[in-house]
ZAKE-371107 format. One record per residue (C-alpha): residue in one letter; residue number from 1; chain; x, y, z. Coordinates in Angstrom, 1 decimal, padded with zeros to 4 digits. Example, Ala and Ser with C-alpha at 12.3 -4.5 7.8 and 13.67 -1.06 7.14 Angstrom:
   type   seq   mol     east    north       up
      A     1     A    012.3   -004.5    007.8
      S     2     A    013.7   -001.1    007.1
% end
This chain:
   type   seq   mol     east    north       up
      X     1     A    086.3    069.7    125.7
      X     2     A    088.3    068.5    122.3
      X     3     A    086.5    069.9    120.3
      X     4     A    085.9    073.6    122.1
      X     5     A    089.6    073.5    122.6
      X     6     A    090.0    072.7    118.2
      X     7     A    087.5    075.5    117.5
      X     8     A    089.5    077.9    120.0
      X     9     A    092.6    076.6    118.0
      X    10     A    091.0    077.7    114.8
      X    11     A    089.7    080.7    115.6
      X    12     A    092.6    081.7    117.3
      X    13     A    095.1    081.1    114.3
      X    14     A    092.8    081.4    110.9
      X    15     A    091.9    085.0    111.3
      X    16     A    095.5    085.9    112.0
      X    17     A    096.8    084.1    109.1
      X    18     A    094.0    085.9    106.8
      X    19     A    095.3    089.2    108.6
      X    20     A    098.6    088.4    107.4
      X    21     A    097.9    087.7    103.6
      X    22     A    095.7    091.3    104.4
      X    23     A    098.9    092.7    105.3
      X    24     A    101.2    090.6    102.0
      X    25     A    098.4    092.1    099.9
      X    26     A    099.1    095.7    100.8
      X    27     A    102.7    095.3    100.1
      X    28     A    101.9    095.8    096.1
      X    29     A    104.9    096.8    094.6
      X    30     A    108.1    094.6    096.4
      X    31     A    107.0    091.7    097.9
      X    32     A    108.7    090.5    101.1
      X    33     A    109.9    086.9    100.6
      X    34     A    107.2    084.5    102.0
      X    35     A    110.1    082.5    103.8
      X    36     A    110.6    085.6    106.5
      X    37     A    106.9    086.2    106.3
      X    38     A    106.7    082.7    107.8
      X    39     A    109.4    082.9    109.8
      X    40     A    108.0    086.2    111.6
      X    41     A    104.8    084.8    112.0
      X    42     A    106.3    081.8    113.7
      X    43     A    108.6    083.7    116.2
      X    44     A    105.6    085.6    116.9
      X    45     A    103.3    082.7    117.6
      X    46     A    105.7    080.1    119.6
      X    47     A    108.7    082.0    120.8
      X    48     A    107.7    085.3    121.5
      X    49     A    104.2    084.1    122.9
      X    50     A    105.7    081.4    125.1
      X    51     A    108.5    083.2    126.3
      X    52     A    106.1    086.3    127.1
      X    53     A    103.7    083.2    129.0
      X    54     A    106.1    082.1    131.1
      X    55     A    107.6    085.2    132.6
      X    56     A    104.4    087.4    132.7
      X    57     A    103.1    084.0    134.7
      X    58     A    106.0    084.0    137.0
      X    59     A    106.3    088.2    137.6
      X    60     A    102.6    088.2    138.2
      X    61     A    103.2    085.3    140.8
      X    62     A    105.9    087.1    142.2
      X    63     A    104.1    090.2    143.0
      X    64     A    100.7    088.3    144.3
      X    65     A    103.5    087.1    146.6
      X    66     A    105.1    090.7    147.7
      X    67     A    101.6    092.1    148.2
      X    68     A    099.2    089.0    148.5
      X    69     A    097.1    091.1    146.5
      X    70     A    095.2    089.6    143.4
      X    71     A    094.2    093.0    142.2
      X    72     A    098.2    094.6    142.6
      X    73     A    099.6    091.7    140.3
      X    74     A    096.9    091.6    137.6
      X    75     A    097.3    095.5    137.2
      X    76     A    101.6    095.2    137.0
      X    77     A    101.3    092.3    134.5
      X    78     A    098.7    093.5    132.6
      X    79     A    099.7    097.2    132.1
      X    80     A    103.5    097.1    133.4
      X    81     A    105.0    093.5    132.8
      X    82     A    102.8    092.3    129.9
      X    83     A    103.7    095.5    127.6
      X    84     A    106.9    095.7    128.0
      X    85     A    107.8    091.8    127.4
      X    86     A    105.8    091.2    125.1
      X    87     A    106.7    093.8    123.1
      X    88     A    110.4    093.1    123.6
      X    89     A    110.1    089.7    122.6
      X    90     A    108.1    090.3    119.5
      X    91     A    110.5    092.9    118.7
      X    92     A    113.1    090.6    118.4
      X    93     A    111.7    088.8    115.5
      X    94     A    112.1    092.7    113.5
      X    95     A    115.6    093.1    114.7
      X    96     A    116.1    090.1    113.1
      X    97     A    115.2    090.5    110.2
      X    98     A    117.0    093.9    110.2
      X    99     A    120.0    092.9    111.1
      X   100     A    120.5    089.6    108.8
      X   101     A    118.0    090.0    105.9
      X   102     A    119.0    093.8    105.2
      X   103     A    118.6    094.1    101.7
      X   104     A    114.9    092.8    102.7
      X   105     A    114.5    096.1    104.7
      X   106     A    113.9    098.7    102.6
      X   107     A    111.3    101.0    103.6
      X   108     A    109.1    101.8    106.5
      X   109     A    106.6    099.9    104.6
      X   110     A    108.8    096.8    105.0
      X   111     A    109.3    097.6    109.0
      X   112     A    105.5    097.6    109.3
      X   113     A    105.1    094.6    107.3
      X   114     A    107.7    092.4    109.2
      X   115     A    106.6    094.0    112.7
      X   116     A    102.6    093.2    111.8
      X   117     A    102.9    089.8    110.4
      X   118     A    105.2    088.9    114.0
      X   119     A    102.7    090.4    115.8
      X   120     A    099.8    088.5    114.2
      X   121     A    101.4    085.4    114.8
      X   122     A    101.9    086.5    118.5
      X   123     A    098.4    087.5    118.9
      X   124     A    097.0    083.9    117.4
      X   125     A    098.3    082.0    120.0
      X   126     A    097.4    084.1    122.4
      X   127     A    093.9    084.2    121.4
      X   128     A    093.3    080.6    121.3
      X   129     A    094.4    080.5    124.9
      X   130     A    091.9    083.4    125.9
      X   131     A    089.2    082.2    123.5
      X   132     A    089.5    078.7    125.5
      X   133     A    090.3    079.5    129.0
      X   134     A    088.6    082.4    129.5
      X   135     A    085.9    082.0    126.8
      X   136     A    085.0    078.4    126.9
      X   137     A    086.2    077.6    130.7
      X   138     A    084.7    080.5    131.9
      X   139     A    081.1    080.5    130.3
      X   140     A    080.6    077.6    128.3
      X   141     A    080.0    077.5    124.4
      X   142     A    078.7    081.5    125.1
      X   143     A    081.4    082.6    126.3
      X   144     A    083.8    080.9    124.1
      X   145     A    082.0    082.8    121.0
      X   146     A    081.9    086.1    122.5
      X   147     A    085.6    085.8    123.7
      X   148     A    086.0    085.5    120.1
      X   149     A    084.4    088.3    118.5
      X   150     A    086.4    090.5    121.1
      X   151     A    089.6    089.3    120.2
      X   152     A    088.9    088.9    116.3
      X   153     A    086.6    091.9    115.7
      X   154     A    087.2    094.3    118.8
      X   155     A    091.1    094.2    119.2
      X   156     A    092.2    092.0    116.2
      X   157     A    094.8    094.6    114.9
      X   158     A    095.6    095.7    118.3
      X   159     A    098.9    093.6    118.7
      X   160     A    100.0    094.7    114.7
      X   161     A    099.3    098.9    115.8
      X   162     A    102.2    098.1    118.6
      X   163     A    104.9    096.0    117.1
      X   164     A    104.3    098.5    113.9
      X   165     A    106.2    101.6    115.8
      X   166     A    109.0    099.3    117.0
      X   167     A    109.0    098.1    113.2
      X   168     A    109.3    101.9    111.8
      X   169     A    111.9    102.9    114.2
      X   170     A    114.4    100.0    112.4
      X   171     A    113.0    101.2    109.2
      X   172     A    113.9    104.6    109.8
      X   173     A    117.6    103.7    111.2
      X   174     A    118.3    101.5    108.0
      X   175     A    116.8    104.7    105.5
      X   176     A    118.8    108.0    107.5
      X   177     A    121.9    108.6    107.0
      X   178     A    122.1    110.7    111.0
      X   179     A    123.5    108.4    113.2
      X   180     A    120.7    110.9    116.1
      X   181     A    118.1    108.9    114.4
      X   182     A    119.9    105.1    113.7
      X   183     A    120.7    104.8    117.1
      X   184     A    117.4    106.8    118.8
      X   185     A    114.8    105.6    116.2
      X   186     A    114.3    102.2    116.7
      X   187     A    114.7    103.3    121.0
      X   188     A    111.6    106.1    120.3
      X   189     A    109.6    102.9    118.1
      X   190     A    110.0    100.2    121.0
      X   191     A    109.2    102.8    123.8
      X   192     A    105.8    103.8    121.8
      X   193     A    105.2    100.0    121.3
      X   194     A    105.1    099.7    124.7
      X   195     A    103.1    103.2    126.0
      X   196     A    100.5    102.7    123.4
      X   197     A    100.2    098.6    124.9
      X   198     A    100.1    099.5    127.9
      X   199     A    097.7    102.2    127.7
      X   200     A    095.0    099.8    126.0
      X   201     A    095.5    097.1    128.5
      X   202     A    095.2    100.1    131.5
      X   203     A    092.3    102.1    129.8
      X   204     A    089.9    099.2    128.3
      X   205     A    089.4    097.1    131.9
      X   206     A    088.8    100.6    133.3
      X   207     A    086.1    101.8    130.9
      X   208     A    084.5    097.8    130.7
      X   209     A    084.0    097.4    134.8
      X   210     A    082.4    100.6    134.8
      X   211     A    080.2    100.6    131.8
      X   212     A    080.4    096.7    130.6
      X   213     A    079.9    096.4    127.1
      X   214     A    079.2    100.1    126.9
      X   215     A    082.7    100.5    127.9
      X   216     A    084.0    097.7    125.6
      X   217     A    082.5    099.7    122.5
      X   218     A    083.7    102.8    123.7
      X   219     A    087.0    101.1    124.0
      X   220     A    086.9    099.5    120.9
      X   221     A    086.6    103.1    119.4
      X   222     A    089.5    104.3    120.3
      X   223     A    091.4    100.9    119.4
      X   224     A    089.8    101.4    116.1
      X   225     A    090.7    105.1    115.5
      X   226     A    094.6    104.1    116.3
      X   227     A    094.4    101.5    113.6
      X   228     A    092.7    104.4    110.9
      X   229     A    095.4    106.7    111.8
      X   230     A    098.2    104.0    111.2
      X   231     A    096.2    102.5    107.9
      X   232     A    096.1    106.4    106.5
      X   233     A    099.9    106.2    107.4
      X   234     A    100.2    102.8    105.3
      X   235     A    098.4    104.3    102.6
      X   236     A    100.6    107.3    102.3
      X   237     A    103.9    104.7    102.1
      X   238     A    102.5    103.0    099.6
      X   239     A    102.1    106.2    097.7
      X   240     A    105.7    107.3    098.5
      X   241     A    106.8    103.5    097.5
      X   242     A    104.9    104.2    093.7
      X   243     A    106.7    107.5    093.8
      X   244     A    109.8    105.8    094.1
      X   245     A    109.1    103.3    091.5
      X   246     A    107.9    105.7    088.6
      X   247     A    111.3    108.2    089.7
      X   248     A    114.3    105.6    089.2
      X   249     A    112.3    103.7    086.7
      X   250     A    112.8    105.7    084.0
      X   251     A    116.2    105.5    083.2
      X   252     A    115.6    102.0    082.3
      X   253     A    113.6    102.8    079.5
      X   254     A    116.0    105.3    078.3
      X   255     A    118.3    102.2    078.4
      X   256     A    116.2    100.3    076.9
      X   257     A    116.1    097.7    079.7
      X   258     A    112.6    098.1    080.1
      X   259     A    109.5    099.1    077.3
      X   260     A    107.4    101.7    078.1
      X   261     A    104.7    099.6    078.2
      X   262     A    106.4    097.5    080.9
      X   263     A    106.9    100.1    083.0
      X   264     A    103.3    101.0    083.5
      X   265     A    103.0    097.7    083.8
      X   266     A    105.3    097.8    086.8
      X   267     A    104.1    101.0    088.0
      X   268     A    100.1    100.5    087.8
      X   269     A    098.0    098.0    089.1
      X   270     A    095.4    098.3    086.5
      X   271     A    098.2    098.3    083.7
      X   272     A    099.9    094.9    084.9
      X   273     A    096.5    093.2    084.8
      X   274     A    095.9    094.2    081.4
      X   275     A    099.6    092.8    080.2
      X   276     A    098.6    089.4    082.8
      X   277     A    095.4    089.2    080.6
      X   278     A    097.2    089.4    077.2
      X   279     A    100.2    086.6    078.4
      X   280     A    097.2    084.7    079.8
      X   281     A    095.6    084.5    076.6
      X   282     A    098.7    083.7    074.7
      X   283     A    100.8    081.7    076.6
      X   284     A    099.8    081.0    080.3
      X   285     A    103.7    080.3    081.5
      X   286     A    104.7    083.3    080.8
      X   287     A    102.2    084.9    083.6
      X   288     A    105.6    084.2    086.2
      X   289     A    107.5    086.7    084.2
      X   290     A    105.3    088.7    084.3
      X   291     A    105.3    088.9    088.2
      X   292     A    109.3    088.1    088.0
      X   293     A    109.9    091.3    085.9
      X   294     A    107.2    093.8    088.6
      X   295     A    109.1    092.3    091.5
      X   296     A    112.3    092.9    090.2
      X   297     A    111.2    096.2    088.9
      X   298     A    110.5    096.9    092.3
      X   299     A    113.5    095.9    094.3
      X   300     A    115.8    098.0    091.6
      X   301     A    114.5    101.2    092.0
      X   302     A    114.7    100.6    096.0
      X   303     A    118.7    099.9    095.5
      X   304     A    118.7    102.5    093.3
      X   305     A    116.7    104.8    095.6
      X   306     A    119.3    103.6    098.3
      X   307     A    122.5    104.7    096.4
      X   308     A    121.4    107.6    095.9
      X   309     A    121.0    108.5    099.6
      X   310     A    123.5    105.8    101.2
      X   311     A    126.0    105.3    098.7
      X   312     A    127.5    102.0    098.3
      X   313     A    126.5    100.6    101.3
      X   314     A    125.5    096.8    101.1
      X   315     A    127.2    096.5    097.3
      X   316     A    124.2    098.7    096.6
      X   317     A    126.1    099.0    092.9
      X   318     A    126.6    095.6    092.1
      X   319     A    123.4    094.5    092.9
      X   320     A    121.6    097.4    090.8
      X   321     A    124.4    096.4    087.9
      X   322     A    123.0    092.7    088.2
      X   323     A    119.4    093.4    088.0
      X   324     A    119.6    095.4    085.6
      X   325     A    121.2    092.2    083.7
      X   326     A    118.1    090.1    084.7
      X   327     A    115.8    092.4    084.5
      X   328     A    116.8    093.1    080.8
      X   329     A    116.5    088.8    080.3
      X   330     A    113.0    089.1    081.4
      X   331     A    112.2    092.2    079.2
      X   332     A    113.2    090.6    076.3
      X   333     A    111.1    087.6    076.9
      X   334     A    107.7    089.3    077.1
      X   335     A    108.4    092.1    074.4
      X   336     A    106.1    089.8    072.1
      X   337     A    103.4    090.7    074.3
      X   338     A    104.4    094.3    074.1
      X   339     A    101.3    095.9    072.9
      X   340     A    099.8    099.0    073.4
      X   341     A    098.3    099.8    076.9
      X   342     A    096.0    102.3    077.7
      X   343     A    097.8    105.6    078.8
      X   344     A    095.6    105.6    082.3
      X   345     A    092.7    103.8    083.9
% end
C-alpha cells in the first residue's frame, strides 16, 4: 500500500514537473523568473487542487442528496462543477501574477507560460490521487499502471490547453490599449477555459462507455488535435517574440550598446551557442554573461516594444534607460570574445 501510494506520488508529480521545464524550454528568448515558475506550480498543485477537492466533493454530495441519483451528481461535477472551479481556482494563480509581477507579463507567450506551468502543477496532484484511488484501489498494480499512461500520455497536456485561454485573455488585456478587449479578454479566456473543460470531461466518458478503449483513443484524438492547434499557436508567438527582438534591437547597435556580433547572439539560437562555445573555451565564468546579456536583451526590447504601443505606463522609460546602462556593462565585458560569427546557420 506504501509503496503503490509512493509510485502514484511519483508518477503523479515527475512528469508534470518535466512538462514544466518542457514548457521553460520553449520560452527561448525572455525567461520567466524561476521563483513565479515555482510559485505557479505550487498554487496549482496545493491550493487550487485542494480547494477544487473540497468543493467539487461537497457540490457533488449535495446534489446526490437533491436527486439521490449517483449518475445526476457525477455528470454536474464532472462536466458542470468540476470545470468551472477548477478553472477558477487555477486561474487565480494567472491573475496573480498579472496583477503584481506586471513587468513579468509581457506577451501572450508569458500568459501561456504562467497559465501552463499552474495548471501542471494542478494536474500532478490530481493525478496521483486518480493514479492511486482509482488506479491502484480499483484494480491492483494493473490498474494503477494503466491509470497512469491515461493521465500521463492520453490527457497529460489537457489541464495546460484550458488554463492556457484564461492565460491569453490577461495577456491580451496587459498588450491592448481598448479598454473592449482589457476588460472582455481575460472574461472570453476564462469562459473558453471552462467550455473546452467541460466538453472533454462530457465527450470522453460518453465515447469510452460506449466503445471502451476504442473510445478512449478516439478521445484521445481530439485531446491531442487541441494541443497541435495550441502548440502551432505557441510556435507562431515565438516567432512574433524573435520578430520583436531583431526590430528594437537594432538601435542598440547603432548606439553602440551592443556589437553586432552580440546581437545575433541574442537573436539566434545557433549564434549564442557558438559565442557560449568560444567564452567556454576561454574563460568558463564568463558563460553567465553570456546568458545575463540574451536575457536582458530580451526584456529591453519588450519594454521597448511596450513604449511604443503603451507609452509610459509602468516607468516603461526608466526601466529601458537602466538596461540599457547594464546592458552596456555586460557588452563591454564579453567584447574580448567578440569574434566573427557566421552570418546564418
Amino acid at each position: 500500500m506504501i509503496t503503490a501510494l509512493l509510485i502514484s506520488v511519483i508518477l503523479g508529480y515527475l512528469p508534470m514537473i518535466v512538462f514544466s521545464y518542457a514548457i521553460y524550454w520553449l520560452d527561448r528568448y525572455e525567461k520567466e523568473p524561476l521563483p513565479i515558475l515555482l510559485f505557479a506550480f505550487l498554487w496549482g498543485a496545493v491550493i487550487a487542487a485542494m480547494a477544487a477537492f473540497v468543493i467539487n466533493t461537497l457540490l457533488g454530495a449535495g446534489v446526490y442528496w437533491l436527486t439521490n441519483s449517483t449518475g445526476a451528481a457525477t455528470f454536474s461535477v464532472s462536466s458542470i462543477f468540476a470545470p468551472i472551479i477548477e478553472e477558477i481556482f487555477k486561474g487565480i494563480a494567472v491573475l496573480i501574477v498579472f496583477l503584481f509581477f506586471r513587468s513579468e507579463f509581457d506577451s501572450i507567450l508569458d500568459g501561456i507560460i504562467y497559465a501552463a506551468v499552474t495548471a501542471l502543477g494542478f494536474a500532478a496532484t490530481e493525478n496521483a490521487y486518480y493514479i492511486f484511488s482509482m488506479g491502484y484501489a480499483a484494480a491492483g498494480w494493473q490498474g494503477l499502471f494503466q491509470l497512469a499512461f491515461i493521465r500521463i500520455v492520453l490527457v497529460g497536456w489537457q489541464h495546460p490547453f484550458y488554463t492556457a485561454f484564461f492565460g491569453i485573455g490577461l495577456a491580451l488585456a496587459r498588450t491592448q490599449k481598448s479598454h473592449f478587449i482589457k476588460f472582455f479578454a481575460p472574461l472570453g479566456g476564462l469562459m473558453l477555459a471552462i467550455i473546452s473543460h467541460s466538453l472533454h470531461n462530457t465527450i470522453s466518458p460518453l465515447l469510452i462507455y460506449n466503445a471502451g478503449w476504442s473510445g478512449m483513443l478516439h478521445a484521445s484524438q481530439l485531446d491531442w488535435l487541441g494541443w497541435g492547434f495550441m502548440l502551432i499557436f505557441v510556435i507562431f508567438m515565438i516567432q512574433h517574440e524573435e520578430t520583436i527582438m531583431k526590430t528594437h534591437l537594432m538601435e542598440e547597435i547603432q548606439h553602440n550598446i551592443i556589437t553586432q556580433n552580440q546581437y545575433l547572439a541574442v537573436v539566434s539560437h545557433y549564434h549564442r551557442k557558438l559565442l557560449k562555445a568560444t567564452v567556454l573555451q576561454q574563460e568558463k565564468s564568463s558563460r553567465k554573461v553570456v546568458a545575463e546579456l540574451c536575457q536582458l536583451s530580451a526584456e529591453l526590447a519588450h519594454k521597448k516594444h511596450q513604449y511604443l504601443h503603451h507609452g509610459n505606463e509602468q516607468r516603461n522609460l526608466e526601466i529601458i534607460q537602466d538596461a540599457r546602462k547594464r546592458l552596456f556593462v555586460l557588452s563591454q565585458q564579453l567584447r574580448k570574445y567578440d569574434t566573427p560569427l557566421p552570418a546564418s546557420e
